[in-house]
PDB file of the backbone (N, CA, C, O) and the ligand in Angstrom, with CONECT records:
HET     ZN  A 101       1
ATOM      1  N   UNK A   1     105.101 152.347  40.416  1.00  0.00           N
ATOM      2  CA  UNK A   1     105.357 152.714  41.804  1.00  0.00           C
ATOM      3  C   UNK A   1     106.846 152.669  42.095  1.00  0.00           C
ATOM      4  O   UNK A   1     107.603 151.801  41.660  1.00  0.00           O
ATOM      5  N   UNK A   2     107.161 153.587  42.797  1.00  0.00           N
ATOM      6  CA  UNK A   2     108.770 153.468  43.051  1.00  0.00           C
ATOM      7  C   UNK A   2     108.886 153.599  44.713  1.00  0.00           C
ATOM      8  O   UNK A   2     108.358 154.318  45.561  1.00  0.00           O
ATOM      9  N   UNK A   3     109.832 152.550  44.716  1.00  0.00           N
ATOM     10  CA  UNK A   3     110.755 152.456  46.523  1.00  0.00           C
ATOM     11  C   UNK A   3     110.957 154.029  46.706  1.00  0.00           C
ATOM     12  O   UNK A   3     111.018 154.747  45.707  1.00  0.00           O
ATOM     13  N   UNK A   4     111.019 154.351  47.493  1.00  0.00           N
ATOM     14  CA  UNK A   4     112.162 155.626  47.683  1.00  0.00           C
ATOM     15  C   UNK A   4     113.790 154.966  48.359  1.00  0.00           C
ATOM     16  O   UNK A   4     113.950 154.347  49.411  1.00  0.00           O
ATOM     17  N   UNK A   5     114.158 155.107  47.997  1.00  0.00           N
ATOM     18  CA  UNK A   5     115.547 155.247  47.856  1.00  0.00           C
ATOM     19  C   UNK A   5     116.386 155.528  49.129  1.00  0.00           C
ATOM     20  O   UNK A   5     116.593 156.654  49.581  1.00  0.00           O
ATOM     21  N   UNK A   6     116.843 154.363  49.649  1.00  0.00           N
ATOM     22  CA  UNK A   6     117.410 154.638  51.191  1.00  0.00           C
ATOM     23  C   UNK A   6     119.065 154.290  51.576  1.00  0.00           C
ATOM     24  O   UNK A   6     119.630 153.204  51.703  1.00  0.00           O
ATOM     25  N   UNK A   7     119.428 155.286  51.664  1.00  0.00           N
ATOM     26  CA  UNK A   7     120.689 154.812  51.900  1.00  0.00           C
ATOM     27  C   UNK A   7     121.177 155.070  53.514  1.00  0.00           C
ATOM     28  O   UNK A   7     120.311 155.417  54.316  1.00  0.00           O
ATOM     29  N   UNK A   8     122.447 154.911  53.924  1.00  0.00           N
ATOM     30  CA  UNK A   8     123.191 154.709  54.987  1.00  0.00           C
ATOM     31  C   UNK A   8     123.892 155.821  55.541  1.00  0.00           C
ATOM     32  O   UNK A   8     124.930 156.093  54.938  1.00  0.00           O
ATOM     33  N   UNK A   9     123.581 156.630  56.642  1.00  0.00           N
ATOM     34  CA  UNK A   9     124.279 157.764  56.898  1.00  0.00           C
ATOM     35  C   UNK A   9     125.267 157.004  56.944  1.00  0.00           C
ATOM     36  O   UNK A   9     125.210 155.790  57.138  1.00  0.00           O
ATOM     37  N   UNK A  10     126.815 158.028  56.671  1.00  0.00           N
ATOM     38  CA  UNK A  10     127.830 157.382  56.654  1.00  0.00           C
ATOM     39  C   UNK A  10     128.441 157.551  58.107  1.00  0.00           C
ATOM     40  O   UNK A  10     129.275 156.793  58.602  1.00  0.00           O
ATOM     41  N   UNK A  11     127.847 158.751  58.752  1.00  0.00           N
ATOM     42  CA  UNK A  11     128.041 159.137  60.112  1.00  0.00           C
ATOM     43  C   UNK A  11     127.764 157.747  61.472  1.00  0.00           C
ATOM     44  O   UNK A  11     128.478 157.347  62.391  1.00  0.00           O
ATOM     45  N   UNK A  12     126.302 157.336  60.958  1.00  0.00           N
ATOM     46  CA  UNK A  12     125.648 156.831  62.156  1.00  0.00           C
ATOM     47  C   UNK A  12     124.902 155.640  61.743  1.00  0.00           C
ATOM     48  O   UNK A  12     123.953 155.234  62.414  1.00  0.00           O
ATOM     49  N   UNK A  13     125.401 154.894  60.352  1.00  0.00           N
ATOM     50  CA  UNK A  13     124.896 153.633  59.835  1.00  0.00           C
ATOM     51  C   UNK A  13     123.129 153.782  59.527  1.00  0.00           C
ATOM     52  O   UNK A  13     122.398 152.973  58.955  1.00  0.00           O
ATOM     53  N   UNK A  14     122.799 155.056  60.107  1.00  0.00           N
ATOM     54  CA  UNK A  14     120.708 154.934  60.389  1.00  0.00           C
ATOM     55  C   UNK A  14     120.681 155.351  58.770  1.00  0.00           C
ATOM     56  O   UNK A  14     121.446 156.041  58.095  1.00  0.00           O
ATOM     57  N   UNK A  15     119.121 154.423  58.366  1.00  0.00           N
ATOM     58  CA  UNK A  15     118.577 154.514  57.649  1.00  0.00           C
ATOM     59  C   UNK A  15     118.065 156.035  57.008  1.00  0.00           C
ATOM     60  O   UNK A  15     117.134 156.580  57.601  1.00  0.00           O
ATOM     61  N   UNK A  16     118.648 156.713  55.829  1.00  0.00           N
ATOM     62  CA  UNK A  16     118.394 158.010  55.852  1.00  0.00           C
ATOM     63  C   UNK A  16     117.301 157.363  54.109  1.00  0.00           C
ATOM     64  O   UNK A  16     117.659 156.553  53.254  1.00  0.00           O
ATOM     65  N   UNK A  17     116.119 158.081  54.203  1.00  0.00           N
ATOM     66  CA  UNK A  17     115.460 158.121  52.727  1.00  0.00           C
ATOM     67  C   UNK A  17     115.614 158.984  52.153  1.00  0.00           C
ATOM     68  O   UNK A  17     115.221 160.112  52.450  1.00  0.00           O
ATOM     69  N   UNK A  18     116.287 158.640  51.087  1.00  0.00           N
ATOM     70  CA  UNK A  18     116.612 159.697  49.630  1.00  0.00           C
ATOM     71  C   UNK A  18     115.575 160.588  49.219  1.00  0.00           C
ATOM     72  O   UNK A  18     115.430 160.536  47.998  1.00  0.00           O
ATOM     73  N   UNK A  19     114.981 161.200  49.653  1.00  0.00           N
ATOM     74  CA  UNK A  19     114.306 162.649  49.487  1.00  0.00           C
ATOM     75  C   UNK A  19     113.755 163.388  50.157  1.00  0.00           C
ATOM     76  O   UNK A  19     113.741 163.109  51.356  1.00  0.00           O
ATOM     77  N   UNK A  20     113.123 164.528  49.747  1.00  0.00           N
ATOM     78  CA  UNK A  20     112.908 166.046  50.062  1.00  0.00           C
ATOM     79  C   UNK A  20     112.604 166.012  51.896  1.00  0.00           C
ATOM     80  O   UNK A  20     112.474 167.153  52.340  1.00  0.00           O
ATOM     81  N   UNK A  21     112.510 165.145  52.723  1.00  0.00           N
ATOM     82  CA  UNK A  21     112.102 164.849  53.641  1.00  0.00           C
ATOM     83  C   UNK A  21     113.731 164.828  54.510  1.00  0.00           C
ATOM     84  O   UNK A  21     113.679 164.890  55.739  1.00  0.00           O
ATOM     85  N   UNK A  22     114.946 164.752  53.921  1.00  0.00           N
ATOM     86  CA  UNK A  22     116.503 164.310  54.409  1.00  0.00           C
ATOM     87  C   UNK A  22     116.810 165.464  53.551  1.00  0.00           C
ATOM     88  O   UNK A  22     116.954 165.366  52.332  1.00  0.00           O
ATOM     89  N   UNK A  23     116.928 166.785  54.351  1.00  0.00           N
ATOM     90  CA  UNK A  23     117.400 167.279  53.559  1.00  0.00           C
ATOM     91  C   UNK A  23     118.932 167.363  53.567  1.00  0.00           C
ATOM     92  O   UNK A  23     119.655 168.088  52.884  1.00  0.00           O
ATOM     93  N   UNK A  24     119.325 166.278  54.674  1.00  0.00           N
ATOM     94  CA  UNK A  24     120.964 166.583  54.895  1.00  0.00           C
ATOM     95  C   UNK A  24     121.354 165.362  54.129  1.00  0.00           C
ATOM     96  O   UNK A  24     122.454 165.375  53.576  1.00  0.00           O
ATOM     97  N   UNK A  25     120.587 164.304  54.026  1.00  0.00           N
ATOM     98  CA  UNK A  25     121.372 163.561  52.964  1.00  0.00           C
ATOM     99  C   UNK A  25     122.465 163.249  52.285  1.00  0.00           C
ATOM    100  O   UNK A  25     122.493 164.331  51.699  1.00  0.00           O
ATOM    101  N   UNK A  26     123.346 162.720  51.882  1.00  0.00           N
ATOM    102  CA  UNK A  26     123.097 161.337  52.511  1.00  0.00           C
ATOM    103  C   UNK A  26     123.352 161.036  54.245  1.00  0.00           C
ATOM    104  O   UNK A  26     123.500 159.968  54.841  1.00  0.00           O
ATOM    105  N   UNK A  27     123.333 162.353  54.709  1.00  0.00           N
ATOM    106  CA  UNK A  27     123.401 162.079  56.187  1.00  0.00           C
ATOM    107  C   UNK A  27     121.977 162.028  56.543  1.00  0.00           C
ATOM    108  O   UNK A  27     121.095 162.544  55.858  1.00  0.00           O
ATOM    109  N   UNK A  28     121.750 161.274  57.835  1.00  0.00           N
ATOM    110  CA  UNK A  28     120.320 161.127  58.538  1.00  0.00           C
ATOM    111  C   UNK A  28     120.012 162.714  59.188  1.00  0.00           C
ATOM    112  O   UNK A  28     118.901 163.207  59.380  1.00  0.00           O
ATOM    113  N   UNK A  29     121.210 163.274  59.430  1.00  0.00           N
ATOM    114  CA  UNK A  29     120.660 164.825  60.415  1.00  0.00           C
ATOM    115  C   UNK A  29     122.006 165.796  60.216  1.00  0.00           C
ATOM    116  O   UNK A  29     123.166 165.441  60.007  1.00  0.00           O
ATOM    117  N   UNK A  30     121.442 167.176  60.357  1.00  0.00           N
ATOM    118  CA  UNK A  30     122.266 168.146  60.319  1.00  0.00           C
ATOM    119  C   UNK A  30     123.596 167.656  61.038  1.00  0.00           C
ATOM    120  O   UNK A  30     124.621 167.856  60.386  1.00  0.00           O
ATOM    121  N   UNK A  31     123.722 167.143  62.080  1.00  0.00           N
ATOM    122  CA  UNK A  31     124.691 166.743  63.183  1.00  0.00           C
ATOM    123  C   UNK A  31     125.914 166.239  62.180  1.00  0.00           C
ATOM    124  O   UNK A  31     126.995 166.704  61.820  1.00  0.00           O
ATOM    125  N   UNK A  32     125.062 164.894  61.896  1.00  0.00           N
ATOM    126  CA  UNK A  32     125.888 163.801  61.390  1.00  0.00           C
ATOM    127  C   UNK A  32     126.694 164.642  60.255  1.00  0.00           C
ATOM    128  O   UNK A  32     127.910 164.457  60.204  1.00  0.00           O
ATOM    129  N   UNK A  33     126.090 165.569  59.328  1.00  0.00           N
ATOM    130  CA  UNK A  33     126.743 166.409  58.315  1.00  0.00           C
ATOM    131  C   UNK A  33     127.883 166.948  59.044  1.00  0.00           C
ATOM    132  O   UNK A  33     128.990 166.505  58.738  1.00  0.00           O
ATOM    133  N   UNK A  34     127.803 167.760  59.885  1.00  0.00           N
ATOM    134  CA  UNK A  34     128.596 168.439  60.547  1.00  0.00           C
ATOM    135  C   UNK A  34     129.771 167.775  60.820  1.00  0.00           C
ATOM    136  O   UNK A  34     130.811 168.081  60.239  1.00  0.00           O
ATOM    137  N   UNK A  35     129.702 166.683  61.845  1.00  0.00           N
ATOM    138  CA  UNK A  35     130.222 166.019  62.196  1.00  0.00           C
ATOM    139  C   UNK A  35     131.529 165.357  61.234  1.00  0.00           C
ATOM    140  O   UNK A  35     132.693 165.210  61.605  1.00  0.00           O
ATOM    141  N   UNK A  36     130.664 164.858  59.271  1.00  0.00           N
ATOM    142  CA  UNK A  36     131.740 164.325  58.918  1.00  0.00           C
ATOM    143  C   UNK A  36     132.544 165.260  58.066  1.00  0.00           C
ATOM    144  O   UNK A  36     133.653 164.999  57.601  1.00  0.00           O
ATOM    145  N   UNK A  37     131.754 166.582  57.879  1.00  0.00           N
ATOM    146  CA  UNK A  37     132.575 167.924  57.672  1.00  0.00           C
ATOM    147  C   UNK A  37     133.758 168.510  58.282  1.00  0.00           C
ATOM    148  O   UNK A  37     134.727 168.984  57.689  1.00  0.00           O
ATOM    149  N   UNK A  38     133.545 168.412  59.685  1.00  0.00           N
ATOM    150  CA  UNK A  38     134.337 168.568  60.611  1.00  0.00           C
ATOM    151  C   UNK A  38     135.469 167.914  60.893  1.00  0.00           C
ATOM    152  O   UNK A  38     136.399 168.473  61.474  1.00  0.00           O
ATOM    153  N   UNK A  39     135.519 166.249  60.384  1.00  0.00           N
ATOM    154  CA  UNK A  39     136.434 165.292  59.765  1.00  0.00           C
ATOM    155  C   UNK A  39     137.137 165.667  59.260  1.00  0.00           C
ATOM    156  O   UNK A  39     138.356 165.525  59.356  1.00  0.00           O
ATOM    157  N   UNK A  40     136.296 166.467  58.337  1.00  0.00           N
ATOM    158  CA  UNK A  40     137.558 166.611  56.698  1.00  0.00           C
ATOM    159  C   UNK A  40     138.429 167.747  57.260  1.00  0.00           C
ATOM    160  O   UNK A  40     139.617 167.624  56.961  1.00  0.00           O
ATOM    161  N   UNK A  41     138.113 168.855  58.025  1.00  0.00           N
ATOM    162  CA  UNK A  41     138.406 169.999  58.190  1.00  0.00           C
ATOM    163  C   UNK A  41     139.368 170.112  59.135  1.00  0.00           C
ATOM    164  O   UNK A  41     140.024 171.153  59.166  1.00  0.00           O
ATOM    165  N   UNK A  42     139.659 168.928  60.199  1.00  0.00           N
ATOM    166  CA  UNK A  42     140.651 167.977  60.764  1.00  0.00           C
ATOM    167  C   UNK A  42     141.710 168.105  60.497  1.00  0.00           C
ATOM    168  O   UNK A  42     142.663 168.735  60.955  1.00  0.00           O
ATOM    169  N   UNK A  43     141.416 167.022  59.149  1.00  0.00           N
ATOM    170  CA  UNK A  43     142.427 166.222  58.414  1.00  0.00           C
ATOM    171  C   UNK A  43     142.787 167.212  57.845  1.00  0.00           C
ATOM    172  O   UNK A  43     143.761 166.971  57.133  1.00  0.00           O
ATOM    173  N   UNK A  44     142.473 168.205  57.814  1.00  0.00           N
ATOM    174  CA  UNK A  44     143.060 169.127  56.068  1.00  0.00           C
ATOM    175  C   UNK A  44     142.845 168.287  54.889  1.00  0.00           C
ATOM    176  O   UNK A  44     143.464 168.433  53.834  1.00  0.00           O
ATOM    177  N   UNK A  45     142.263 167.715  55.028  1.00  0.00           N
ATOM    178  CA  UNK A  45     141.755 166.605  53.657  1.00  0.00           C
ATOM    179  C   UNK A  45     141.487 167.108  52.492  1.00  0.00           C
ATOM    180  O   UNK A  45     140.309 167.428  52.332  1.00  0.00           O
ATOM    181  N   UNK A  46     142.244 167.291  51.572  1.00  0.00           N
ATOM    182  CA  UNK A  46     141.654 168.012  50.560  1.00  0.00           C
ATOM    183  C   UNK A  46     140.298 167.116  49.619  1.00  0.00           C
ATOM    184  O   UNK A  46     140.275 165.887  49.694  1.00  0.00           O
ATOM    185  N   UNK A  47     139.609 167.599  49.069  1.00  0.00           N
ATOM    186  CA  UNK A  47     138.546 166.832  48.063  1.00  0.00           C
ATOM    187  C   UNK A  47     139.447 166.932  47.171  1.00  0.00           C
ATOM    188  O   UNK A  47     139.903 168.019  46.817  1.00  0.00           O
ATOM    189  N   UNK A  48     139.946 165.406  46.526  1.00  0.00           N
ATOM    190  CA  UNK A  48     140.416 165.728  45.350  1.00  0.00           C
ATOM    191  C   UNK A  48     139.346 166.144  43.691  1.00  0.00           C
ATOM    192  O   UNK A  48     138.380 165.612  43.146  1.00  0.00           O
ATOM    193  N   UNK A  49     139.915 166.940  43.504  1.00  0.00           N
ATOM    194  CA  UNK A  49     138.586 168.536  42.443  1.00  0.00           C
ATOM    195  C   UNK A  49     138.630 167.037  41.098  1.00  0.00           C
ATOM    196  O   UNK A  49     139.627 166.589  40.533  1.00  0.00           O
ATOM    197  N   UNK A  50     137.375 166.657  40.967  1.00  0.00           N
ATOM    198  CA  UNK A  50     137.334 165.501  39.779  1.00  0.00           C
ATOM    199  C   UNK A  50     137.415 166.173  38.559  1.00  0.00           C
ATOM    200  O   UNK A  50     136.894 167.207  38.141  1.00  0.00           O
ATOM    201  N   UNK A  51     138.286 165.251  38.021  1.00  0.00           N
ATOM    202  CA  UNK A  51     138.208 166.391  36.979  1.00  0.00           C
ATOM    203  C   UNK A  51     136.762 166.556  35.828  1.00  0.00           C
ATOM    204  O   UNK A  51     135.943 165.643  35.934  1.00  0.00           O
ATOM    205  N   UNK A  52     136.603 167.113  35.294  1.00  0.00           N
ATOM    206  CA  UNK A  52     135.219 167.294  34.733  1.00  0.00           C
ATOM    207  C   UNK A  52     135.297 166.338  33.687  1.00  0.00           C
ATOM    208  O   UNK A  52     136.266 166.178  32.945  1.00  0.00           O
ATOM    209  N   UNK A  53     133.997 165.577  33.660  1.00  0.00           N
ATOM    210  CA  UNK A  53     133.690 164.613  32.704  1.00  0.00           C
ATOM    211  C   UNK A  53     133.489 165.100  31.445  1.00  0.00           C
ATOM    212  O   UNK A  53     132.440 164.741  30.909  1.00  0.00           O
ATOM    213  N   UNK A  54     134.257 165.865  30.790  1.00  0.00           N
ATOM    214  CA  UNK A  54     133.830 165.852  29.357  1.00  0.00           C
ATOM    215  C   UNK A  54     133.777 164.963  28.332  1.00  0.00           C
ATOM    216  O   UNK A  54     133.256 165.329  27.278  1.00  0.00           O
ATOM    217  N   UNK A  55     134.233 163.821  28.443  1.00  0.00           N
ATOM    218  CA  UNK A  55     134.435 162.539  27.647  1.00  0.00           C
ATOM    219  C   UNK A  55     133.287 162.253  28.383  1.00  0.00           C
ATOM    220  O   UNK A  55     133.321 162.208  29.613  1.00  0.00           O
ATOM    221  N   UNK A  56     131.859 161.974  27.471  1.00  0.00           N
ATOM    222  CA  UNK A  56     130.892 161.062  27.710  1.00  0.00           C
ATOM    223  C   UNK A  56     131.072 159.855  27.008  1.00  0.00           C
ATOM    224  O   UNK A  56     131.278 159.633  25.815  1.00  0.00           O
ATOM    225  N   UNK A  57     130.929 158.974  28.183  1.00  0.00           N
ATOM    226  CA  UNK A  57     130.925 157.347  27.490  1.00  0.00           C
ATOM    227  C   UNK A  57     129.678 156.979  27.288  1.00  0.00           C
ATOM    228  O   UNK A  57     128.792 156.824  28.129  1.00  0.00           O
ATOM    229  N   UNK A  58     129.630 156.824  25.978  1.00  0.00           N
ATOM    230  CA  UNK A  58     128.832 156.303  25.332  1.00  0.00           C
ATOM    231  C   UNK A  58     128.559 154.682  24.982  1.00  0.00           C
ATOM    232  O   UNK A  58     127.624 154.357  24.251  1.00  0.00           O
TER     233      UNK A  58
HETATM  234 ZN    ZN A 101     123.613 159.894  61.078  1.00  0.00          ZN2+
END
């Protein structure tokens, strides 16, 4: 049996469950997405681009 998996909108602290049911995830609601999108888009924040994991650690 498995928990489902709950994490923390980062928007609004509420309890969001990790699947098909959240589909905005890890936000609790479309809003909250928006909202910390709209943050970034602010700031001019760039995502810094990770670089691709080709070194698997083994
Ligand atoms: Zn939220």
């Amino acid at each position: 049996m498995k928990k489902p998996a709950v994490v923390l909108c980062p928007q609004c602290s509420r309890e969001v469950v990790w699947n098909e049911d959240s589909p905005y995830r890890p936000f609790c609601s479309e809003r909250c997405k928006m909202i910390d999108l709209g943050q970034w888009a602010t700031e001019s924040y760039r995502i810094p681009q990770a670089d691709e994991d080709n070194e698997e650690s083994s």
